[in-house]
C-alpha positions in Angstrom: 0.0 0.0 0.0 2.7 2.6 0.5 4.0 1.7 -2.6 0.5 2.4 -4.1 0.4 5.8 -2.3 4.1 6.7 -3.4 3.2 6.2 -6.9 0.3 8.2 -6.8 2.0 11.2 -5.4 4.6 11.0 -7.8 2.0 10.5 -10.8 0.3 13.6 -9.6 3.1 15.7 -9.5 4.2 14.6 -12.5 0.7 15.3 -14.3 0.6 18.3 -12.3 3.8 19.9 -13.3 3.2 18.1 -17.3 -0.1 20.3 -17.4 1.3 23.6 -15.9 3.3 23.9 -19.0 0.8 23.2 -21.3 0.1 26.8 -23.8 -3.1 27.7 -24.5 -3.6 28.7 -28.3 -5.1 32.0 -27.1 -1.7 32.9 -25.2 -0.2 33.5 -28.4 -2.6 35.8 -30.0 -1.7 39.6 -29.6 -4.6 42.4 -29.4 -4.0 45.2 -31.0 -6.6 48.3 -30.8 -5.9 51.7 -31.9 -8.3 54.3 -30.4 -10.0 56.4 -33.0 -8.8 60.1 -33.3 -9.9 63.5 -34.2 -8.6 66.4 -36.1 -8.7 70.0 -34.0 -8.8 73.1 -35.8 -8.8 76.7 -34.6 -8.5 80.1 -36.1 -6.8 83.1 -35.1 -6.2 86.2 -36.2 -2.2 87.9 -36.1 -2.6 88.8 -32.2 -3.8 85.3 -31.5 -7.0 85.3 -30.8 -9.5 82.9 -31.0 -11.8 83.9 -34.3 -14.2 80.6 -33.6 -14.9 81.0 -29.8 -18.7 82.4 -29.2 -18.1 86.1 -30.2 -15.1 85.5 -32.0 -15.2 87.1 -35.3 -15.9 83.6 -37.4 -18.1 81.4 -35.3 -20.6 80.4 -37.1 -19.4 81.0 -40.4 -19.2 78.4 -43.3 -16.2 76.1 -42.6 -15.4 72.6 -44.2 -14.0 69.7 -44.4 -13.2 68.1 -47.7 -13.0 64.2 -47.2 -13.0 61.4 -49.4 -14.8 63.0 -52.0 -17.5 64.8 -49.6 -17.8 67.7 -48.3 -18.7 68.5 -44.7 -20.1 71.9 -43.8 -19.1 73.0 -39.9 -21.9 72.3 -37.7 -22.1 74.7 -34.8 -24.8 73.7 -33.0 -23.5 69.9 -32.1 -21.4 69.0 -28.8 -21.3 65.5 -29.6 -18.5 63.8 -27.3 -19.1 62.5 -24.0 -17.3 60.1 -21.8 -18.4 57.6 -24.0 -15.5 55.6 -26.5 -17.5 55.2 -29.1 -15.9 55.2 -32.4 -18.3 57.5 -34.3 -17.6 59.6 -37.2 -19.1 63.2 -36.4 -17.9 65.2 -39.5 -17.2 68.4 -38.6 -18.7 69.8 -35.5 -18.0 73.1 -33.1 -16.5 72.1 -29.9 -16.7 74.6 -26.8 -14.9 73.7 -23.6 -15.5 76.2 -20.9 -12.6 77.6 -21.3 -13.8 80.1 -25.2 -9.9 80.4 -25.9 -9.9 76.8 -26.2 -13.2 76.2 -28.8 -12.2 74.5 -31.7 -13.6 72.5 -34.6 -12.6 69.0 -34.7 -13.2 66.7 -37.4 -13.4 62.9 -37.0 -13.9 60.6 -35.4 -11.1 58.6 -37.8 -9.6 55.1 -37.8 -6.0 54.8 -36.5 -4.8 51.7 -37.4 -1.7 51.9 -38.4 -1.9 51.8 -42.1 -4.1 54.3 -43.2 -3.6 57.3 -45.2 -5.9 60.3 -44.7 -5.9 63.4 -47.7 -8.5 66.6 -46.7 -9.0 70.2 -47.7 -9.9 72.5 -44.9 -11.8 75.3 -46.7 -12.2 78.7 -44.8 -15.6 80.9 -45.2 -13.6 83.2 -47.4 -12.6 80.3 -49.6 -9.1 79.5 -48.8 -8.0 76.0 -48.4 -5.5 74.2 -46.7 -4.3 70.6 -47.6 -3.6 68.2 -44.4 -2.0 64.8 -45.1 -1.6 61.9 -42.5 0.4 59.3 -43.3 0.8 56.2 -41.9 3.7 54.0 -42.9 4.3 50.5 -41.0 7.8 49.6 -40.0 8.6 46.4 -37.9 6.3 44.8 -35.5 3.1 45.8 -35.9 3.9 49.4 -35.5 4.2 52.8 -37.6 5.4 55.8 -38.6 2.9 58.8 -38.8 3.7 61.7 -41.2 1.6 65.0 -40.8 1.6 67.7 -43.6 -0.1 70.6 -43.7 0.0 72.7 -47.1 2.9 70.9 -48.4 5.0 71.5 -45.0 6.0 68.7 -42.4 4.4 69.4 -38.9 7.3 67.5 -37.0 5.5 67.3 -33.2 2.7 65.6 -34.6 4.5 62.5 -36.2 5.7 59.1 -34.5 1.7 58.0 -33.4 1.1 61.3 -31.4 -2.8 61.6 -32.5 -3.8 64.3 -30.7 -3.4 67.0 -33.9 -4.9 70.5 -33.4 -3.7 72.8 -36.3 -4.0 76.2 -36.0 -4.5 78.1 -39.1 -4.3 82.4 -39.1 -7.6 84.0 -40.8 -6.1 86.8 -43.3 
């Protein structure tokens, strides 16, 4: 009998330790999930100012957003985000913290996986445009270089997967 109950512990610990090491399929499957992100935009005239904040000499006005072949007209009257991560594209809507210097127009919400490239207009009322490009180029590992131009010109503190953009453009 002791024989019996010495090879029964030792079985046990054998199966115990033989089944610890086995891998589970799912422990080899990575998740990867970029959050969606948004565009910011303000205008300001030469001193600065906010031109979109309530008051501000163009809030209101007729701003867009040129995307994929449509056209998005500003919409002022929208607050759309909430605490809510919800991937949801809102075109482009007036956003007005508390804080007026700090209204903007944000367009998005956009996918940020790591291979997409994004081409817009941003059209002022008075019919100016300005090109913004983000690029997305993979590199090794599942991860990517991000390229952000605006009118032909390189904005270097936006690049390397920061996507919190806010461009500010200056109203003539």
């Amino acid at each position: 009998m002791k024989k019996f109950g010495f090879m029964l512990v030792v079985v046990l610990a054998m199966m115990s330790v033989g089944l610890s090491s086995c891998k589970d399929k799912d422990d080899d499957i990575i998740i990867r999930e970029y959050y969606p992100f948004e565009i910011s935009i303000n205008v300001v005239n030469a001193a600065g100012e906010n031109l979109i904040a309530e008051g501000g000499g163009l809030y209101g006005k007729d701003f867009k957003m040129t995307y994929k072949g449509e056209e998005y007209a500003a919409n002022w009257t929208a607050d759309p985000f909430s605490r809510d991560i919800w991937a949801i594209f809102y075109g482009l809507v007036y956003v007005s913290p508390d804080n007026k210097n700090d209204a903007v127009l944000k367009f998005g919400e956009l996918d940020a996986g790591p291979i997409n490239d994004y081409e817009m207009a941003f059209v002022m009322p008075d019919g100016a445009s300005h090109s913004i490009s983000i690029i997305r180029k993979p590199t090794n590992k599942n991860n990517y270089k991000q390229i952000v131009t605006v009118d032909g010109k390189i904005i270097p503190e936006y690049n390397d997967k920061n996507p919190y953009i806010r461009l500010t453009f200056v109203a003539q």
